[in-house]
N, C-alpha and C positions, 0 to 999 in steps of 0.2 A: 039125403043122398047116401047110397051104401057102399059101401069097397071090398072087396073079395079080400079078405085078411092076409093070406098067402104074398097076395100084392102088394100090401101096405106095409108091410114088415121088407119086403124085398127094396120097398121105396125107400124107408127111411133111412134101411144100411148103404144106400146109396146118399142119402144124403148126410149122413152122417159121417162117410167115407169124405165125402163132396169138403164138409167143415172144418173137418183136420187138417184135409189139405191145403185147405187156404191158410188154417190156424198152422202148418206148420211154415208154410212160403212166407206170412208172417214175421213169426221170429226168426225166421234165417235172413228176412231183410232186414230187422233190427237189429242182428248178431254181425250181419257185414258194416249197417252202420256205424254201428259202435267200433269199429275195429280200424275201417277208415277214421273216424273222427280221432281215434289214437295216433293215427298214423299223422292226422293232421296237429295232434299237440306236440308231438316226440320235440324233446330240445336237447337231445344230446349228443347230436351232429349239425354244423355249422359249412358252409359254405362261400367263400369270399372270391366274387370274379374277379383278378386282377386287371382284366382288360376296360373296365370299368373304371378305373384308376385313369388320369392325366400321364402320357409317357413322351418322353421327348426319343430323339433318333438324329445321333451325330456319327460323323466319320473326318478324317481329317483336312475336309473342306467343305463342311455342309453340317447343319447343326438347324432343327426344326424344333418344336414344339407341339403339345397335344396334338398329336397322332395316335391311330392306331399300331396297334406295335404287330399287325399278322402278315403284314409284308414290305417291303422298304421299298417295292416301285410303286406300291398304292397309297403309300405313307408321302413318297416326296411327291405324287402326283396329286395327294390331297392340299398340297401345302403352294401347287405352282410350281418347285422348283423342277418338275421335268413337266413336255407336251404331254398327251395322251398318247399312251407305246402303241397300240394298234394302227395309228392316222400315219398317213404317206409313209415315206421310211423312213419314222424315227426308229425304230428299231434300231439301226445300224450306229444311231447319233448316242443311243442311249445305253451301250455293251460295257459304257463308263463304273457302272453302278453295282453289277455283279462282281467286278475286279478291284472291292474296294473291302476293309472290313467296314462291320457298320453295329452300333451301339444303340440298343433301346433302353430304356432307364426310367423310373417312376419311386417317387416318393409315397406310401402308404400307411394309414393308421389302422391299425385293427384295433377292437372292444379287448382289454383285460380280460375275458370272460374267457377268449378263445385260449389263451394262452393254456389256462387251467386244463383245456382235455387231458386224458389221456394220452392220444396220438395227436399230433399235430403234422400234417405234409403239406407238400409243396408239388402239384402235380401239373405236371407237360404234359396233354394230350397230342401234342405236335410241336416238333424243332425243325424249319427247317434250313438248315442241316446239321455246320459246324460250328457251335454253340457253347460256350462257357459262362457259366451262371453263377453271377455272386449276390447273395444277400447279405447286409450290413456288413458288407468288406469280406466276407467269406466268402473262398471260391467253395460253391457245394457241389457242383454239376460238370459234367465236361459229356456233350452230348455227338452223336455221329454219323445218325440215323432218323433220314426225315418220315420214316415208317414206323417206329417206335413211340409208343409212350415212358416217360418217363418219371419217376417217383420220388422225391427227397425228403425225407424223418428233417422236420426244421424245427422241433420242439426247443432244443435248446441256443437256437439262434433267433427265429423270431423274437417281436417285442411288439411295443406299441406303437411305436414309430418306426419304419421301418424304410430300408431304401435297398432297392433290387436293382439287376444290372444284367444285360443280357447281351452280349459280346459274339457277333458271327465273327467268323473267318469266312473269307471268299472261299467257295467251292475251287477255286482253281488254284487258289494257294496247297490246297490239300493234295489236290491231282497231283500241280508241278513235284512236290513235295514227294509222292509215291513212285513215281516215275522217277526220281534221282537214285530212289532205293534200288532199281534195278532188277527187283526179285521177277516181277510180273508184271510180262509186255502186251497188252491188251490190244484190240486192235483199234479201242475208242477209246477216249477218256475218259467218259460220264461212267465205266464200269469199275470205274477206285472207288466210286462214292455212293452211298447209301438216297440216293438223290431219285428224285423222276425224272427218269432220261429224258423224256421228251422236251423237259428245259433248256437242253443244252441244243437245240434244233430238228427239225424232222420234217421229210420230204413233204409235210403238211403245215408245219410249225416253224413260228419263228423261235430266235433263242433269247429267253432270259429266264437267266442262271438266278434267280431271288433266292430271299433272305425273311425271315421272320418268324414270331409265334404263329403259326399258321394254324393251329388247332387250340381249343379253350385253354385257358391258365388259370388256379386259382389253387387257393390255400384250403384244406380238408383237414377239419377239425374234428374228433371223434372219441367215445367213450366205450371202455367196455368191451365193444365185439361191432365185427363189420361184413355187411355180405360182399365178398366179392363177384362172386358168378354164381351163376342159375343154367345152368346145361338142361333143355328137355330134349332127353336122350330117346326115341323110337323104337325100343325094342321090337315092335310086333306092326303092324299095319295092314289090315283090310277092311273089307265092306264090314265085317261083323262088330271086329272091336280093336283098338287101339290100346296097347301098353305099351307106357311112358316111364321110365325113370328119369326125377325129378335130380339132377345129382346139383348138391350145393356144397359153396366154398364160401368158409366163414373165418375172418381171422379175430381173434381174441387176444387179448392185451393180458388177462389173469383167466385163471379157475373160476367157472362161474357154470349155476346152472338156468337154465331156459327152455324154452319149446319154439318149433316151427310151425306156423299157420299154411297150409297148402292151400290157396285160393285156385280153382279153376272157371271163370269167368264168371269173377264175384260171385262162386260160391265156394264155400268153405267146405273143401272134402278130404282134408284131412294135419291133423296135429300131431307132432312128435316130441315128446321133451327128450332133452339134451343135456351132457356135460360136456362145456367146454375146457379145451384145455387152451395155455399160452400158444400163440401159434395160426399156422392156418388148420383148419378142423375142418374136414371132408366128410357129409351126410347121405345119405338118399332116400326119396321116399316114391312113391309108386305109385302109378296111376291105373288105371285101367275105365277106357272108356269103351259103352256096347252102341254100335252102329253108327260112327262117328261118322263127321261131315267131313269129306276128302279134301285135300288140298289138288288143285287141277291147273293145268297149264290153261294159257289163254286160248278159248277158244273149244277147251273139251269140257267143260263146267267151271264152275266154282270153286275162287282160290279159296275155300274155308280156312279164316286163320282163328285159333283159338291162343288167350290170354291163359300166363302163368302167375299168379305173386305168390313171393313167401315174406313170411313176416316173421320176425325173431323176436319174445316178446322176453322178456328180464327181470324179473322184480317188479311185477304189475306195469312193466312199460313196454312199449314197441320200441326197439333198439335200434330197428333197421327194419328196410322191406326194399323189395328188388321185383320189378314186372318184365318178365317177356313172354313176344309173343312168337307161335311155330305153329306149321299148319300138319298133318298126318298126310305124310303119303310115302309110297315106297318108290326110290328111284333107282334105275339100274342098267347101265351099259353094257349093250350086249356087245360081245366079241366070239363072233359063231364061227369056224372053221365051214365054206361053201364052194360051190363051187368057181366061183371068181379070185376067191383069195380069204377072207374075215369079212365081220359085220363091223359094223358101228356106227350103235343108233341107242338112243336112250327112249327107255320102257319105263313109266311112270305111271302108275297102281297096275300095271299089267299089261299096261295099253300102248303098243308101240307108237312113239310121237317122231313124226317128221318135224325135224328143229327148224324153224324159218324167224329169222331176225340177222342183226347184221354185227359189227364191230365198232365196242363203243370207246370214245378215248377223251380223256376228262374235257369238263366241258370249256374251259378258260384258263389260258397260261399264268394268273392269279386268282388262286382255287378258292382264298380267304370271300371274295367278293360272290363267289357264287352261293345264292339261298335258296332255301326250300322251290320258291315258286320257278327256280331253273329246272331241279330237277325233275320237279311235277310237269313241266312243260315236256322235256324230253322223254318221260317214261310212256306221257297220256297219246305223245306222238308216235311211236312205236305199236302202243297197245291199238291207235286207231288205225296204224296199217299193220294190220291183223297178225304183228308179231309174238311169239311166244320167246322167244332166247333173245338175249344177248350176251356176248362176250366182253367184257371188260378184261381190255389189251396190257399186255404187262410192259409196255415201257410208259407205261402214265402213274396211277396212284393206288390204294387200295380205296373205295373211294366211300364216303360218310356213312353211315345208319341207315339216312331218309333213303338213300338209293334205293338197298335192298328193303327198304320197309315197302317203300312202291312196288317193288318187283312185286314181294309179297304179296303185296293188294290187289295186285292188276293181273298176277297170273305169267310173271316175267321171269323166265329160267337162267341162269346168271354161271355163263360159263366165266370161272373166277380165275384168272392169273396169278401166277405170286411176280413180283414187281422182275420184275428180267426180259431185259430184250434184246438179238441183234448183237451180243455183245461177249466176251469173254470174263469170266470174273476172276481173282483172287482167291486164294482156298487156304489161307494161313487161318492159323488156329481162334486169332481174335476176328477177322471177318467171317467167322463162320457159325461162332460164336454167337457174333451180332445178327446175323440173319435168323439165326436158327429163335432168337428173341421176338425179331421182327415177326417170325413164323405162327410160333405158338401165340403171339397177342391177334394177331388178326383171324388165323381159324379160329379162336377161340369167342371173337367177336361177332363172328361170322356165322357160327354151326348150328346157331335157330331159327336162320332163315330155311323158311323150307323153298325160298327159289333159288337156294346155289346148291346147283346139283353136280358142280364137276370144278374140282381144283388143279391147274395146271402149272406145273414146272416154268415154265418161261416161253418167248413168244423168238422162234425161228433161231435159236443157239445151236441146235445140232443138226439144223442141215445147213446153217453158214459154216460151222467145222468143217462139214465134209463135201459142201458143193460150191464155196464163194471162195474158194482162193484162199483164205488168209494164213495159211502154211509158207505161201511162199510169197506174197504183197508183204508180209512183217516180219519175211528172214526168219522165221524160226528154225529154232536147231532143232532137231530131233529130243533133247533135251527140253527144251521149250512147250515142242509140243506135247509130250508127257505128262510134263508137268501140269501144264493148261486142262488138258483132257481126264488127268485123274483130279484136279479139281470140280470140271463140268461132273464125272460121277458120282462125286461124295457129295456136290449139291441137290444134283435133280434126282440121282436113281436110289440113293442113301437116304440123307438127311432129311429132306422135303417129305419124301410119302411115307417117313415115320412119325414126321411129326403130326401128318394127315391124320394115319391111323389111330396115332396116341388122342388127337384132339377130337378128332369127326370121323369116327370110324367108320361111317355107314356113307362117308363120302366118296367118291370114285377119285384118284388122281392118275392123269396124264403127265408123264415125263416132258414130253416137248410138243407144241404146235408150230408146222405139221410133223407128223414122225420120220413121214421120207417128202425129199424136197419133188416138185414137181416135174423136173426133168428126168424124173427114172419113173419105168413103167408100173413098178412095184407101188408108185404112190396111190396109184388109183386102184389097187385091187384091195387094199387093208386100210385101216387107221385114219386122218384126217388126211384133208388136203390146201395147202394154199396155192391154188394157179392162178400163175401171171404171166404166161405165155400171152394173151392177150393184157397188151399192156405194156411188159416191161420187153414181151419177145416181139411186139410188134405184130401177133400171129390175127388175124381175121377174127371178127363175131360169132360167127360160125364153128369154132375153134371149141368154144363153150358146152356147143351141143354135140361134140365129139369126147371132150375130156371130161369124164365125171367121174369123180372119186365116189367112194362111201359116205364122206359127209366133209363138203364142201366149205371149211371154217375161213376162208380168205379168198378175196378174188376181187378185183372193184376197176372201174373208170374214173377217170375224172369229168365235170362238169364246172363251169362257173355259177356263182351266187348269184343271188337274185341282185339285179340294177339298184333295189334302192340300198343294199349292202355294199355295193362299188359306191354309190357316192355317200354313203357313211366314211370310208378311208379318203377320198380322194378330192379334191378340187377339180372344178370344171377342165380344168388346162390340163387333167391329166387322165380324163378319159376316151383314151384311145388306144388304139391294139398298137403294141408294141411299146409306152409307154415306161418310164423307168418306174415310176407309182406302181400302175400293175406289173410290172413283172416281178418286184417286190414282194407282194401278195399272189404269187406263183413257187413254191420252194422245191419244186422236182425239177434236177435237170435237166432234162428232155422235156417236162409239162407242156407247153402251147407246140411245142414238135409234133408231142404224139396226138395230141388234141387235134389239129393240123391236119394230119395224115389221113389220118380216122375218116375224117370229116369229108375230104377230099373223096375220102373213095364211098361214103353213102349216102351223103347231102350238098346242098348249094352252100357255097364257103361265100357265106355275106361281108363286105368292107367294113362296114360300119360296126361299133361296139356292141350296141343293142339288141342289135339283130343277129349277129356273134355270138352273143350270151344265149341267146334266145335259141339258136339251134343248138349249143354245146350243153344244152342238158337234156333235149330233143336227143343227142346222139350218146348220152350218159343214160339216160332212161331203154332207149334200146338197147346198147350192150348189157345190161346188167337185167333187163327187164327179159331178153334171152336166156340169161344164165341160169334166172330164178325158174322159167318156163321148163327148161330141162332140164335140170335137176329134180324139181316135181314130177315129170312124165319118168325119170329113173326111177322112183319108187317100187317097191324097197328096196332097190340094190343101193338105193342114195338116199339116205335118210336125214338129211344137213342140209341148210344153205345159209350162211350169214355172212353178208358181201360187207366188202368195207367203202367205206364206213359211214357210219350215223350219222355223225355230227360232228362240230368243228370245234376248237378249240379260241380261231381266231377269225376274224372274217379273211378267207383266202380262196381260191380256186383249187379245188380238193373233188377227195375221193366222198365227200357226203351227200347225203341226199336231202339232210337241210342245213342250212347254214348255221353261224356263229349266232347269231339273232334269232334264230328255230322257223326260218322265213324255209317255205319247202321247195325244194326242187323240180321238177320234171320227175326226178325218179323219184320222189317219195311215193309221189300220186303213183305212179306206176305200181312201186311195192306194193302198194295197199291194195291193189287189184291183183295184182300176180301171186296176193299171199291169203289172199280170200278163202275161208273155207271151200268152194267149191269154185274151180277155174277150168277154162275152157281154151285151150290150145292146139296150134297147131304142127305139126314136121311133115318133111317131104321124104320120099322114098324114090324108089327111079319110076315108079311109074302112075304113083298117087299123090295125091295131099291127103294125108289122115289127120283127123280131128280127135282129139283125145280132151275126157272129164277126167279132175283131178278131183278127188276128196279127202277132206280133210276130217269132215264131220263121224262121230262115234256112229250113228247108223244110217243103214240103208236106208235109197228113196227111189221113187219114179219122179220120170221127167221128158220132157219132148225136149227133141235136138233138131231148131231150124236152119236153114244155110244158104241162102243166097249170092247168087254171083252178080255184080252191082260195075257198072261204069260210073267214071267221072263227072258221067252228066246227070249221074242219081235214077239213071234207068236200069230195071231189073231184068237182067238175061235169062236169068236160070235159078231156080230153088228147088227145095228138098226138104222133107222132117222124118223124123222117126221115132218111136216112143223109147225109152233109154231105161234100163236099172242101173242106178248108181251105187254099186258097191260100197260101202262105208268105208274107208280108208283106204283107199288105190287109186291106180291110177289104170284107166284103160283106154284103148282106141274104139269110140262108139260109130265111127263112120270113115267110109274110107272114097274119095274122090278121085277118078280117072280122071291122069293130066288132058285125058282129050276132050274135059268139056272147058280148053280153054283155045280149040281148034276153033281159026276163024275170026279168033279176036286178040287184039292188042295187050301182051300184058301189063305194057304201061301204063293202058287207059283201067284197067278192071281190077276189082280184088274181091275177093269172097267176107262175106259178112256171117258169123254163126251167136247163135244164142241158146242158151239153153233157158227153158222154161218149166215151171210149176203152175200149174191153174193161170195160165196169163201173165203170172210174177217171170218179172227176169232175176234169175238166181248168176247167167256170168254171160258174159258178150267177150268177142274178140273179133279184130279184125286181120285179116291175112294179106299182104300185098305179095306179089311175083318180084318185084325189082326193087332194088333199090332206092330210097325218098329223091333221089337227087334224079332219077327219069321220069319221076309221075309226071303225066302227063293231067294237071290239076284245071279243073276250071275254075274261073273267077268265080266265090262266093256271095250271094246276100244273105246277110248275118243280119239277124232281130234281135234286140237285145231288152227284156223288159224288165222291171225293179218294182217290187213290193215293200212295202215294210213289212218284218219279220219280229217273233219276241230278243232274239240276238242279235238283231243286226240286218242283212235283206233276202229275199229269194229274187235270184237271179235266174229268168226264163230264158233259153238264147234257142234259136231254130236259125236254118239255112233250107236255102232251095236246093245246094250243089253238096256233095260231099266233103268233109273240111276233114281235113288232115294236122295235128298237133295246134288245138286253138287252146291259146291264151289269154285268161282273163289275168287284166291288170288294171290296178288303181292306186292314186296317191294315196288315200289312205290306209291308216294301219288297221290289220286284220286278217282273216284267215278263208279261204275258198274253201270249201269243203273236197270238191273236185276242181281239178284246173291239168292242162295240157294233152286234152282227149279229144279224140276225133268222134266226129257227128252226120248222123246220117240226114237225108231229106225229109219232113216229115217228122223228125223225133224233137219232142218238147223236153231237153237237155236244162235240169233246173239243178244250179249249186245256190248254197246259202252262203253268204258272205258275213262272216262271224265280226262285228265292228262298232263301236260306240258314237263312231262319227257322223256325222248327215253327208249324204246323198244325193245324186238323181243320176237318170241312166244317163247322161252326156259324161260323166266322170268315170266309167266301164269301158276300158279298151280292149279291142280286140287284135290279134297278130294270130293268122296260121300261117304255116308251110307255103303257102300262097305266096303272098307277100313277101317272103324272103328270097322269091326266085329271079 
């Protein structure tokens, strides 16, 4: 055979191009090897969990043994000595326990070897709160702040044997204690103390005030030099290239010299040698990535998150190494002077994103017990109704890692609070002090997530100043107020968004949520909004799709929890409406009033519990499933919507859309539809019904928009289609219906059915009723119900011959609907999967709609 030589020389430089390359991917996996495998020999830092240790927990009428020491109502509840705090109302039985001090204590041996480091500490990642710390009889600690970590040099007090001592003070002993001083008269208590307000109760929450190592504890042994942080700082960000400054903080015990390894996702790209000096020693090294993979909200692409390590290597050893990980993207709030008033909406690589998620508030009033698989539970529930934001509310916590690690993963925008709610605070020199601690350890914890894109002052402090009275509910002098009011500024418009700038400069901070309160008209033309006009004003559903701010950050109804979360708290004897059990698990005082009311004027108010529950989230899912609807069709003048709230803290009748158990509501299902990238709605005008597409998605599409007018008895009066372009991110009216094609017929008996389609796929359905649920005039349904086995669990088939209005699948077993409390047309093969490990058959599948509650 012959080869045209020109060719053959052309091949080999390709193949020999071809050999290096592999020959070099090669040694760069052997060069990570080896570097890892140092990392896995390093012995020159030591780690001791102290919670790992046997610790007892006395106070001066109770005295336990081996316990964990991260909370003392989950400590006596492991031991018997209290019920379980969520069941009936012990709650009120159990207020004993926060009004007490209370003492953790553990005997401990550590190896001789530890002793020998160099540094030797004692580190509190969480107190909480008021905390005095003695090892081997030494007081070392007096702690104040359950937001803080905190540090102690134990070198010359440890030993081998060793006995630690962890001493709370009651939160209320501190309060009464501040309040005697006189200086600063707050208008709640929980704002003397460094505490998560919502321990002390909330129109959601019960109250216990606990106690303990709430976050890890252990002794940190160490040689030589220590990384403390790893910032990957964003300088630049787009489609082309990405540059990164790497900034690191190293502290050093003496003069010593070394180099920094720069890994960017286990590759090595770049080294720096170094002299340190005693002290902390501040580096930076550079990055520069070409065409890099974006980081994306949910739903506009791919959250790309890329790994950072640096490795500190000393006298032929790895001395340390530190990984985080951040994703590239640019985020940025716009605030545009237009013609309504300002913008405000957040622009993420360019791309203006309508925020849709809700308000999230920690998930358990004992945080220690909450693990990983809780919070993977409520991130994945979010992300599967099709949420991009949420708000983590500032009178709860800053809240762990895994949180924001998820956001990260899932594409989860994480409007971030600093811990302030509702409340006035103190502004003497050492509370400000403290906070200003609290401040820089958490942005600083914080500032590599690339999903917290917006840090907030505090949750409703400056328009309870100036719209809730308490000038004159708590007598203040003119003095008083002053005083109070130049405190609020040195905190939020001062202190806060320097420390922002100093730590996460490329962070946006908000002073207050909302900026103006909702009863002035100025709220709705600029900045956020919380309206509770419906709700706390008692004002109509309809109210919703009148008042739209810029972006919508608070708004919500209440609903009860799913039946098998009521008989989780209660006894048979205590489920009934009006019961002193549930009213317990009710903490707003108006709650079943306003629920009540509600109810009255747009459903049938059933006697019975079941059926009670059963509409009250029926009528939770329409207000809120309104709000979300129109705020969407404001697009862009309303670029927000996160109603409150998520989730629950405890199992209670609340403002969430799935409960304390992550059991879903009425409304969740609703969200997940109303937040769909592409939604199909509708409003009335005086003389039409228009039908409007909502998009969410980066590009344009076609699509056919069907609409029929449908009676009760699943006969078709009247339809329509038309072929549609859907604008990539808008929202527009694609069709508009004269009220007169409703001349002639009943609007109790009829409603309009529309759908938008692609090739036959339904991409969004919605159904339109004239009247309110409590005049349908409904006919009696047959419901088919069929069951397959599935790889998760089942596929559930369900058809009817009649129109069904709010149907509900329920079953005693544990598990998940895919879809549940949706109405169903005649004809349509309606299939949810039921996510569950248990056995089966279709007799154990209940059905309830609208129907049957009449």
């Amino acid at each position: 055979m012959f080869f045209n030589f020109n060719f053959s020389v052309a091949g080999l430089g390709i193949v020999i191009r071809f050999f290096l390359l592999l020959l070099k991917t090669f040694f760069m996996r052997i060069k990570i090897l080896f570097f890892v495998m140092l990392i896995g020999l390093q012995v020159s830092a030591q780690q001791i969990n102290l919670k790992s240790f046997q610790w007892n927990l006395s106070s001066d009428s109770v005295s336990v043994n081996n316990v964990d020491p991260s909370d003392v109502y989950l400590a006596l509840l492991s031991k018997g000595v209290i019920d379980k705090p969520f069941f009936r109302d012990n709650e009120k039985k159990l207020q004993w326990v926060s009004k007490k001090e209370w003492t953790f204590e553990t005997n401990f041996t550590i190896d001789k070897s530890v002793l020998n480091h160099d540094k030797v500490e004692l580190v509190f990642e969480g107190l909480d709160t008021y905390a005095s710390v003695y090892l081997n009889g030494a007081k070392i600690l007096v702690a104040d702040n359950m937001f803080r970590s905190w540090i102690v040099d134990v070198k010359g007090v440890l030993k081998e044997r060793n006995h630690i001592k962890v001493v709370f003070d009651s939160p209320f002993k501190v309060i009464e204690s501040a309040k005697k001083a006189g200086v600063w008269k707050l208008p709640y208590d929980y704002g003397y103390v460094r505490k998560a307000p919502y321990h002390f109760g909330w129109d959601w929450g019960p109250t216990f005030v606990t106690c303990g190592i709430w976050r890890p504890v252990y002794i940190r042994a160490w040689n030589n030099a220590k990384l403390k942080d790893v910032y990957a700082e964003q300088k630049f960000v787009d489609k082309k290239k990405a540059e990164v400054s790497i900034n690191i903080a190293m502290e050093a015990v003496k003069k010593q010299k070394g180099a920094f390894l720069l890994f960017r996702d286990d590759e090595l790209i770049k080294k720096r040698k170094v002299n340190l000096q005693p002290g902390e020693n501040r580096f930076q090294m550079d990055d520069r990535v070409t065409h890099p993979k974006l980081w994306w909200p949910n739903g506009l692409g791919e959250p790309h998150l890329y790994r950072y390590k640096v490795l500190f290597n000393s006298g032929g050893k790895i001395v340390d190494s530190m990984e985080v990980q951040t994703g590239f993207r640019t985020v940025e709030v716009v605030q545009q002077p237009d013609s309504i008033g300002k913008s405000f909406y957040f622009k993420v690589n360019g791309i203006p994103v309508f925020a849709k998620g809700a308000n999230y508030i920690p998930p358990d009033n004992f945080l220690p017990r909450v693990g990983n698989k809780k919070y993977m539970q409520i991130i994945t529930d979010a992300k599967k109704a099709n949420m991009n934001m949420l708000r983590v509310w500032g009178g709860g916590t800053y809240e762990k890692d895994i949180f924001y690690k998820l956001c990260d993963e899932n594409g989860i925008m994480v409007w971030q609070d600093f811990m302030f709610a509702c409340n006035m605070n103190p502004g003497d020199t050492a509370f400000m002090a403290n906070v200003k601690q609290e401040a820089i350890e958490n942005v600083t914890r914080l500032r590599n997530h690339p999903s917290v894109v917006l840090w907030c002052g505090n949750n409703e402090v400056d328009e309870a100043w100036h719209n809730w009275g308490w000038q004159k509910s708590n007598h203040y002098s003119d003095e008083d107020s002053i005083r109070l009011w130049h405190a609020y500024t040195s905190l939020f418009e001062e202190m806060l968004p320097e420390v922002v700038k100093q730590y996460a400069p490329q962070t946006f901070y908000w002073p207050s949520s909302p900026s103006i309160g909702w009863g002035h008209k100025e709220a709705f033309q600029s900045g956020d909004v919380h309206y509770w006009e419906v709700w706390w004003g008692k004002a109509p559903f309809v109210n919703y799709e009148k008042k739209i701010g810029r972006f919508m950050s608070e708004y919500g109804f209440q609903g009860m929890p799913d039946m098998k979360t009521i008989d989780a708290f209660t006894l048979p004897e205590d489920r009934f409406l009006g019961s002193i059990i549930l009213d317990a698990h009710q903490k707003h005082p108006f709650g079943w009033e306003a629920i009540g009311e509600y109810m009255k004027r747009n459903y049938p108010v059933p006697a019975n519990l079941e059926d009670y529950d059963y509409v009250s989230q029926l009528l939770q899912a329409e207000g809120i499933g309104m709000a979300i609807e129109a705020h969407r069709r404001a697009k862009p003048r309303c670029m927000g919507t996160l109603y409150w709230q998520l989730n629950d803290c405890w199992p209670v009748v609340s403002w969430s859309s799935f409960d304390y158990y992550g059991r879903w509501k009425a409304l969740h299902y609703t969200v997940k539809k109303a937040y769909a990238p592409l939604m199909v709605s509708f409003d009335k005008t005086v003389d039409t019904f228009r039908l409007w597409v909502v998009s969410d998605e980066p590009a344009s599409r076609n699509a056919v928009l069907k609409w029929s007018l449908m009676n009760f008895r699943g006969i078709l009066l009247k339809s329509g289609s038309s072929k549609v372009l859907i604008e990539r991110n808008s929202a527009t009216v694609v069709a508009a219906l004269n009220k007169n094609i409703l001349t002639g017929y009943d609007t109790a008996s009829v409603f309009i059915h529309a759908e938008l389609l692609s090739d036959d796929s339904l991409l969004a359905d919605k159904n339109y009723y004239f009247v309110a649920p409590k005049e349908f005039k409904l006919i009696k349904p047959d419901i088919s119900v069929m069951l397959k086995k599935a790889k998760y669990g089942y596929l559930i088939t369900v058809t009817t011959n009649k129109p069904v209005v709010g149907l509900m699948l329920s079953v005693n077993a544990e598990g998940f609907f895919s879809d549940n409390y949706f109405d169903l047309l005649p004809g349509e093969n309606k299939q949810v999967v039921f996510e569950t490990n248990e056995i089966l058959n279709a007799n154990d599948i209940r059905v309830k709609t609208l129907f049957d509650v009449r």
